[in-house]
Steps between C-alpha positions, in 0.01 A plus 500: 500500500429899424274520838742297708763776390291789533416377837905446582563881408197602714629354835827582412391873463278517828824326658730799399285729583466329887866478516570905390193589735681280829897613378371906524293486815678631799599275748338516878775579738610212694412718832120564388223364646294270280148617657540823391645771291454768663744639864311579804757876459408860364751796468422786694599801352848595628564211730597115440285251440243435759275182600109619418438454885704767626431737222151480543559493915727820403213660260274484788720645790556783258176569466411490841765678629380775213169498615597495835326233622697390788240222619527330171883591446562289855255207401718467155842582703742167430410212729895442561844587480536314138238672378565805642864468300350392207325836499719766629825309535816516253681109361772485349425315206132681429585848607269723696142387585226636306424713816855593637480872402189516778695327736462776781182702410277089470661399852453829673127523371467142665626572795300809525158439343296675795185313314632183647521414934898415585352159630447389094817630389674333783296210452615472080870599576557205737315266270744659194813477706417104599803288334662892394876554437666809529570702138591830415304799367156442532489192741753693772220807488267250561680294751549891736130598469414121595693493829358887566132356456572200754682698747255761478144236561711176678195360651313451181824382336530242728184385533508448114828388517355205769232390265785385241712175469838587725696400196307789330494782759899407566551561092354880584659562758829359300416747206387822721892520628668285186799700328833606466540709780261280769727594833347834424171351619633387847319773703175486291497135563530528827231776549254236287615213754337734810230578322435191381542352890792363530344136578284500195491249204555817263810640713646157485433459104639823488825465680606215271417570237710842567779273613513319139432778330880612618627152418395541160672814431771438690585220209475761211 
């Protein structure tokens, strides 16, 4: 009878003890993932939080920008117009992009990295403006020296241009004039369309998507 009580106060300790341990603990947040307790976010010093990706995509055009080395700074320039927002652009809800403040001096160097033939810039800004929309700030500086470059080497734009899906050398032509003010771009449009030919695939893709373009703004 004295064991079978001793034994009784035992569990009923070690259960009290459980049930403090379990009431105290913090709850997970409903939200949380269960495979893992950490966030895939840092803070970078003076600006919102940022995904890891883009700060360390940001840590490395810094650096090479620094160093100026302009082959490497193109190579790591953002492979498209989400990115390149990501990066330099400004949302509403996050603030300004970890890169924002070098908005002008990391898209000029791009642009004019002599270390680096027009042909490869030309050929990474149509690949980055494929599927493209029309921003302000960074992506309307990027959207001007983009339709400079193709104007300026047409041939080798449209040969690149004619090695893509039509559905995705349409989308850059439909970025390249996309914006607020796209009746401005009558005239360059047409100067593209004869340089283009005007019986070629691109000056077709062109012209309609220029057309919709219009359309679209016309509804805002």
């Amino acid at each position: 009878m004295c064991n079978t009580s001793k034994k009784a106060v035992f569990v009923a300790g070690c259960l009290g003890m459980f049930m403090t341990f379990a009431c105290n603990s913090p709850e997970p947040s409903p939200n949380a993932d269960p495979r893992t307790n950490e966030t895939a976010s840092i803070q970078v010093s003076g600006t919102p939080k940022v995904d890891d990706h883009f700060e360390l995509a940001a840590k490395n055009l810094t650096e090479s920008y620094n160093t100026k080395n302009c082959e490497n700074f193109v190579e790591l320039f953002p492979k498209s117009i989400s990115e390149l927002d990501s990066l330099y652009g400004f949302d509403e809800v996050m603030g300004e992009r970890v890169l924002i403040s070098q908005t002008e001096t990391h898209l000029e160097y791009f642009f004019d990295c002599p270390e680096v033939s027009d042909l490869a810039k030309l050929n990474k800004v149509i690949h980055t403006g494929v599927d493209g929309r029309w921003d302000a700030d960074a992506i309307s500086v990027f959207q001007r020296r983009s339709q400079t470059l193709v104007r300026n080497h047409m041939n080798e734009a449209k040969r690149i241009l004619d090695e893509l899906p039509d559905e995705k050398a349409a989308s850059f032509w439909y970025f390249l004039f996309d914006g607020p003010h796209s009746d401005n771009h009558q005239g360059t449009v047409e100067m593209f369309v004869d340089l283009l030919g005007t019986e070629s695939k691109q000056s077709r893709l062109l012209t309609k998507r220029y057309q919709k373009v219009q359309t679209d703004w016309k509804d805002h």
